[in-house]
C-alpha positions in Angstrom: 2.0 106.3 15.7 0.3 109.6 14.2 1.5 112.3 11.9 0.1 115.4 10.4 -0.3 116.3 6.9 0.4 120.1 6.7 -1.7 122.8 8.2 -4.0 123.7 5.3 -7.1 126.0 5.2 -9.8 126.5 2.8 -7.7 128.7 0.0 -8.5 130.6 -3.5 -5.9 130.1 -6.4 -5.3 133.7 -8.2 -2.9 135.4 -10.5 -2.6 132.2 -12.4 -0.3 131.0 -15.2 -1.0 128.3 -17.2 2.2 126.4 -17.9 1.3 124.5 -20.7 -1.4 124.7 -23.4 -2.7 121.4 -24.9 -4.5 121.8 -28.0 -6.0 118.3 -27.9 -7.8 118.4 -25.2 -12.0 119.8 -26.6 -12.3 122.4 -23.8 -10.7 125.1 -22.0 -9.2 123.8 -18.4 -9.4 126.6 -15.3 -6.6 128.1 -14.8 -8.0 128.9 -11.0 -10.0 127.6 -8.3 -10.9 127.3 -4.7 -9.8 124.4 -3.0 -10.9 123.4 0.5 -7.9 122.0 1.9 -7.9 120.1 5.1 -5.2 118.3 7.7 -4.5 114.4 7.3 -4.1 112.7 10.9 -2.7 109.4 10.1 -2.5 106.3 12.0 0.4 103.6 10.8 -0.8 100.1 9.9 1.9 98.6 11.4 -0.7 98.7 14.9 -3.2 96.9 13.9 -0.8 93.7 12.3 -1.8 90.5 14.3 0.1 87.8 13.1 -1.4 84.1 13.6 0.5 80.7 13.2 0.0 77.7 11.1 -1.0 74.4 13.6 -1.8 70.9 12.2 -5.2 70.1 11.8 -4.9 66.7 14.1 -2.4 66.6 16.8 -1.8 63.2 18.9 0.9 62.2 21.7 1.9 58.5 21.4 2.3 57.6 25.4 4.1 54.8 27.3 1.1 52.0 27.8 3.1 51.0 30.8 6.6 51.0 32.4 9.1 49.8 30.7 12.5 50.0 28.1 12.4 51.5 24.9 13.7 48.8 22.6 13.5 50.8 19.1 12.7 53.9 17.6 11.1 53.2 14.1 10.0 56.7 13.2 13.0 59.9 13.7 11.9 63.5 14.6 10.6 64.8 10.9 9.6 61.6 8.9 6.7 61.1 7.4 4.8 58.0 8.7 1.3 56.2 7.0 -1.3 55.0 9.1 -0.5 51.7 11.3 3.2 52.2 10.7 5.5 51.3 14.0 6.7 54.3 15.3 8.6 52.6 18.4 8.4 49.3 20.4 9.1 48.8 24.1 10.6 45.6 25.6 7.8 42.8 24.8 9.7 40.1 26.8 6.9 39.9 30.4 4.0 40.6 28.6 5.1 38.1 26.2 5.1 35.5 28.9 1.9 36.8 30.5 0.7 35.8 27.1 1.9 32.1 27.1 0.7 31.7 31.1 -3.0 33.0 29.7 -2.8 30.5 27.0 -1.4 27.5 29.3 -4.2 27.9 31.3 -7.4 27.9 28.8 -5.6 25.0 27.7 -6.2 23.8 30.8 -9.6 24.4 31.0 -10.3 23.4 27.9 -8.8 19.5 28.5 -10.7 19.4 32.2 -14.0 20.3 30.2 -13.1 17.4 28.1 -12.8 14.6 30.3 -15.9 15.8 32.5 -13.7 16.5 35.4 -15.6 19.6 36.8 -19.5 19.9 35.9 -19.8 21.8 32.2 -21.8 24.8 33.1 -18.6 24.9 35.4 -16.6 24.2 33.0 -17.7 26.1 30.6 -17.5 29.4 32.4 -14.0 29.0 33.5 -13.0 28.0 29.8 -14.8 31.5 28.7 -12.9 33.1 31.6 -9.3 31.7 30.7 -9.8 32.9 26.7 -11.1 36.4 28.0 -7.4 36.6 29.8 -5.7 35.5 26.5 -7.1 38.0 24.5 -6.2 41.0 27.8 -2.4 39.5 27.5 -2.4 39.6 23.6 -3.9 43.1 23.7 -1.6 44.3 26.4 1.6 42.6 24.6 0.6 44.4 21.2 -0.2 47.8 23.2 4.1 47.5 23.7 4.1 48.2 19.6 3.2 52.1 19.0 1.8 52.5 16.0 0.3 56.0 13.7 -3.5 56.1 14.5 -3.3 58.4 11.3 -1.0 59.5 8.5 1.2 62.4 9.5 4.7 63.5 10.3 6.7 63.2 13.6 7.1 66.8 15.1 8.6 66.0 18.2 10.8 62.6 19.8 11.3 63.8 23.5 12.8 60.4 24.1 15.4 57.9 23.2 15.9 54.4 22.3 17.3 52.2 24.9 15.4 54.7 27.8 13.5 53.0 30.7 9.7 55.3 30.4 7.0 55.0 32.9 3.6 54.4 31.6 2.3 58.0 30.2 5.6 59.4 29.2 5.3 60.7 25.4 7.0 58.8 23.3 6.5 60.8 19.9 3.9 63.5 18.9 2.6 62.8 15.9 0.7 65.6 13.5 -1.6 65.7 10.5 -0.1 68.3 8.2 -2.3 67.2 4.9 -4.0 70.3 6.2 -3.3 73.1 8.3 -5.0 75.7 10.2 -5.2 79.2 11.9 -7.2 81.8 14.2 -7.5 84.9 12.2 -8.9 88.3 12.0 -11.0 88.6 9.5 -13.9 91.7 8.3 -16.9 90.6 9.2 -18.8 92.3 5.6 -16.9 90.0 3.5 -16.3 86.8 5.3 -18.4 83.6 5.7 -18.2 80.2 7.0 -18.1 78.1 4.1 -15.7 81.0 2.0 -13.1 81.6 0.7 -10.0 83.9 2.2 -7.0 85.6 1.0 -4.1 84.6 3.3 -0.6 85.5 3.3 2.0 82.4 4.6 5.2 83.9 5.3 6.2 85.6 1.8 3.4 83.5 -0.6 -0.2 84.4 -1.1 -2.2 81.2 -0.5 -6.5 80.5 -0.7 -8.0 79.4 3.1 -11.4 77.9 3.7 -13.1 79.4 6.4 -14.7 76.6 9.0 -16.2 78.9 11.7 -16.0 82.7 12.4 -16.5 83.9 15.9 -15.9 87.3 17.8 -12.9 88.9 18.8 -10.6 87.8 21.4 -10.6 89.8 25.0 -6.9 90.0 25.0 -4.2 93.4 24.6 -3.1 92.0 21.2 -6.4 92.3 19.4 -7.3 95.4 21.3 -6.3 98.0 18.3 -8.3 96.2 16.2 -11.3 97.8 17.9 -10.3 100.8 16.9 -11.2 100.6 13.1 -14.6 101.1 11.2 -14.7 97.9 10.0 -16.4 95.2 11.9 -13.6 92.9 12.8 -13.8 89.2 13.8 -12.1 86.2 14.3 -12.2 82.9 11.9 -10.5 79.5 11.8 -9.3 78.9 8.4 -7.8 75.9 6.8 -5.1 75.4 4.1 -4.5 73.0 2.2 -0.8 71.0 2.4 -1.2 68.1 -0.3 2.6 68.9 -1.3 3.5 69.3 2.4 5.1 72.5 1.6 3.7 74.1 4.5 4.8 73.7 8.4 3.4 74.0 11.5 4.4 77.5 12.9 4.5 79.5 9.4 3.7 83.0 10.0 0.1 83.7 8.7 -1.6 87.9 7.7 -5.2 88.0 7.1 -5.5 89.8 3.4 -8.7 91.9 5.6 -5.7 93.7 7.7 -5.2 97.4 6.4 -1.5 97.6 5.1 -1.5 101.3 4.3 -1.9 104.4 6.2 -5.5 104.9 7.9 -7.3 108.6 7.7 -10.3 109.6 9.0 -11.8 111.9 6.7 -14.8 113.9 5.2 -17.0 111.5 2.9 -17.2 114.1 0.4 -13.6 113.7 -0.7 -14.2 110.0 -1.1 -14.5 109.6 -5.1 -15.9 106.4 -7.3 -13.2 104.9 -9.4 -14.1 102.5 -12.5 -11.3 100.1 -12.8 -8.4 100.0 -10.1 -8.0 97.2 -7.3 -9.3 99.9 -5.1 -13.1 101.0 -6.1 -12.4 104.5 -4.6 -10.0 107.3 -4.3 -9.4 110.5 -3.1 -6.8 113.7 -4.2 -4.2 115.2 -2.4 -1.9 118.2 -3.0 1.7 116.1 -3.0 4.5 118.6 -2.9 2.5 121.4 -4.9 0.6 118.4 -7.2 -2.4 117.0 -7.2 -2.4 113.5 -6.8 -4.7 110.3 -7.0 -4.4 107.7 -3.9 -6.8 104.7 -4.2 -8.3 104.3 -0.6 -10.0 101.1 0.7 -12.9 102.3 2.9 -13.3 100.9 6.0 -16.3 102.4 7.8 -18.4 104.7 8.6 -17.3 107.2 11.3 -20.2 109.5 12.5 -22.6 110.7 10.1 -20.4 112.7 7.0 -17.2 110.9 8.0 -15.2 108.4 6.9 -12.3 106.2 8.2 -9.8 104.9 5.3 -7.1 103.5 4.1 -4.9 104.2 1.5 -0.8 105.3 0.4 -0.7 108.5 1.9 2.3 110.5 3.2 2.8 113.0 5.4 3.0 115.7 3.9 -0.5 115.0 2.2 -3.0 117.7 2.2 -6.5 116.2 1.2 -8.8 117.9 -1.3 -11.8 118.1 0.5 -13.4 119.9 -1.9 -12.9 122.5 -5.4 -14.6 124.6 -7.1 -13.2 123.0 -10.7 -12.7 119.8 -10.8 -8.8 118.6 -10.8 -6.9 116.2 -13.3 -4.0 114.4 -11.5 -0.7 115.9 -11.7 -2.3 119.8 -12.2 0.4 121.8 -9.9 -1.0 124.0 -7.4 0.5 127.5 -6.3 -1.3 129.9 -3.5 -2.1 133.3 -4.6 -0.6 136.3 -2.6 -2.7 137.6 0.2 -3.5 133.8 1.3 -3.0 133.8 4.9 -2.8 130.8 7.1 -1.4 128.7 4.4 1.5 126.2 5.5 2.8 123.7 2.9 5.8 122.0 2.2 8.2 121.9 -1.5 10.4 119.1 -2.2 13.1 121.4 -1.5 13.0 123.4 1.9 15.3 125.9 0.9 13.1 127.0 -2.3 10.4 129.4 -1.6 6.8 128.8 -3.2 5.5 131.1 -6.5 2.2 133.0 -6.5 -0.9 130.8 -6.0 -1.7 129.2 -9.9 -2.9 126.1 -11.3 -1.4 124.1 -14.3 -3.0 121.2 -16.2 -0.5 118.7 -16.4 1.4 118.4 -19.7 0.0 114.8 -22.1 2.4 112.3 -22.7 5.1 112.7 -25.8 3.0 110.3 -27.2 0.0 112.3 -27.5 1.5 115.5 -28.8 1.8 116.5 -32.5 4.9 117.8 -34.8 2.7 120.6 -35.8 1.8 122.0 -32.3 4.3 124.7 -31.3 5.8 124.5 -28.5 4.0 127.8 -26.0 5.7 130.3 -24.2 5.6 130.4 -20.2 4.3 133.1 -19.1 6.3 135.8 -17.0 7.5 134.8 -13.3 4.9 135.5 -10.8 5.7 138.6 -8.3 7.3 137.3 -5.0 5.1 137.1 -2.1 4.0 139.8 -0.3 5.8 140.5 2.5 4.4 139.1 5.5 2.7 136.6 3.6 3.5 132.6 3.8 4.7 130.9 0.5 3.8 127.6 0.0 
């Protein structure tokens, strides 16, 4: 979704008026100026949100080992389990006796090797043989015992005690949620394996470790992502879950997303900032005053542009240039015989003075007992006819 900001054109500020006089400041402020004014073409952010999922860092099915009836379910859908703990048991009672026939006959063996009655190198063997089937019958009777191959928490019990299951049916998922991880977009400038990211988990900000980064993904939801500056990738990250506070399937934002409005504009209007959480901004003309907006650049877009992103509105118009430099909050009025000027007032239905420019007023703080209060000047002439108020 796009919008324009205004129609502007490049514009000189005559017949001015200063509104207010401030004696503190050391030097006299222009009271006019020419101001290149250009058209904002914004894109929403809204198109370029990809929203990722939390998933466990583990994940294992516990299966049927072979056919047969559930007899318990230790472990419910949600508990937490430690590693080795039963999580269900099928019916032991044939593979029990398997176990006993194995045993009978290495007994058996055993005694004939004994009392000499087959050769021992015979003897021998088949002894081996019968304590290699005791230990297949005790491994296959313990198999009927499910147990955690790891701590976690039981996401999903598909089944139910008492249930006859064929061998392979899942029994319980079990998940590792100590940790948890995601696929997310990430800027390529900033992030590296090994770092740290800035992720958002539903409505809390939380610190991921980045494992691997790799390219974008071919598919339509990642798509708009190509269309900004900034070099966009992919990275699994991992979050930590000591508390468990976290669940599988909690909505994850990369902090590298833009979350404001995106401009492309000329790099001249792109100014330094020293402190801020933005470490650039540009000025607009917001409903006749000139305003700071902290942008976060994202790119280079041909050779003297640039694409960012910042709080705009609309009705923006950016300062490309002036001839004077601006304080935020100056109010700016066309001259008459400015054609091709379209703006916008907070209130439709009032027309626009004659072009000036007014510093804007210090805080009560600032101004003294002893300063009198100056006179405004006359009202400016109304607009020539013909000509387009803004």
């Amino acid at each position: 979704m796009k919008s324009r900001a205004g129609s502007c054109a490049r514009v000189l500020c005559v017949s001015l008026a200063v509104l207010a006089t401030i004696e503190a400041r050391s030097q006299s402020l222009p009271t006019s100026a020419t101001i290149d004014a250009v058209p904002l073409e914004l894109t929403m952010p809204e198109r370029f949100q990809i929203v990722s999922t939390l998933e466990p860092i583990r994940r294992v099915l516990i299966v049927a080992p072979a056919d047969g009836l559930i007899r318990s379910l230790d472990a419910g859908l949600g508990s937490t389990v430690r590693e080795t703990q039963q999580i269900a048991e099928l019916d032991r009672a044939e593979a029990g006796a398997r176990l006993k026939v194995a045993q009978a006959e290495l007994k058996e063996k055993q005694a004939q090797v004994a009392i000499h009655q087959i050769p021992d190198a015979v003897g021998l063997a088949q002894a081996e043989a019968a304590e290699a089937r005791v230990e297949l019958a005790r491994i296959a009777l313990d198999r009927l015992t499910l147990r955690a191959p790891f701590a976690g928490r039981i996401v999903a019990v598909p089944v139910t005690s008492g249930q006859f299951v064929l061998k392979g049916t899942v029994i319980a998922e079990l998940a590792d949620v100590s940790a948890l991880k995601s696929w997310v977009p990430v800027d390529r400038r900033v992030a590296k394996a090994g770092g740290d990211l800035l992720v958002q988990i539903e409505d809390q900000d939380q610190t991921a470790k980045i494992q691997s980064i790799g390219p974008l993904p071919t598919t339509d939801e990642y798509k708009p992502l190509r269309e900004l500056a900034a070099p966009f990738a992919t990275a699994w990250v991992q979050v930590a879950n000591p508390k468990g506070e976290l669940d599988p399937g909690f909505r994850v934002r990369s902090s590298s997303l833009p979350v404001t409005a995106i401009a492309t504009i000329p790099k001249g209007a792109v100014k330094p900032v020293t402190a801020g959480a933005e470490p650039s901004q540009v000025q607009v003309i917001r409903n006749e005053y000139v305003t700071n907006v902290p942008v976060k650049v994202l790119g280079k877009v041909g050779p003297d542009r640039l694409q960012v992103a910042g709080a705009f509105r609309a009705s923006d118009g950016l300062i490309a240039s002036s001839s004077s430099p601006l304080l935020a909050g100056t109010l700016i009025r066309f001259g008459q015989g400015v054609a091709g000027v379209e703006g916008t007032t907070p209130d439709p239905a009032r027309r626009g003075q004659n072009a000036s420019v007014a510093a804007p007023a210090d805080p009560p703080a600032t101004r003294q007992r002893t300063t009198p209060t100056p006179k405004r000047s006359a009202p400016a002439p109304a607009p020539a006819q013909g000509a387009t108020p803004f």
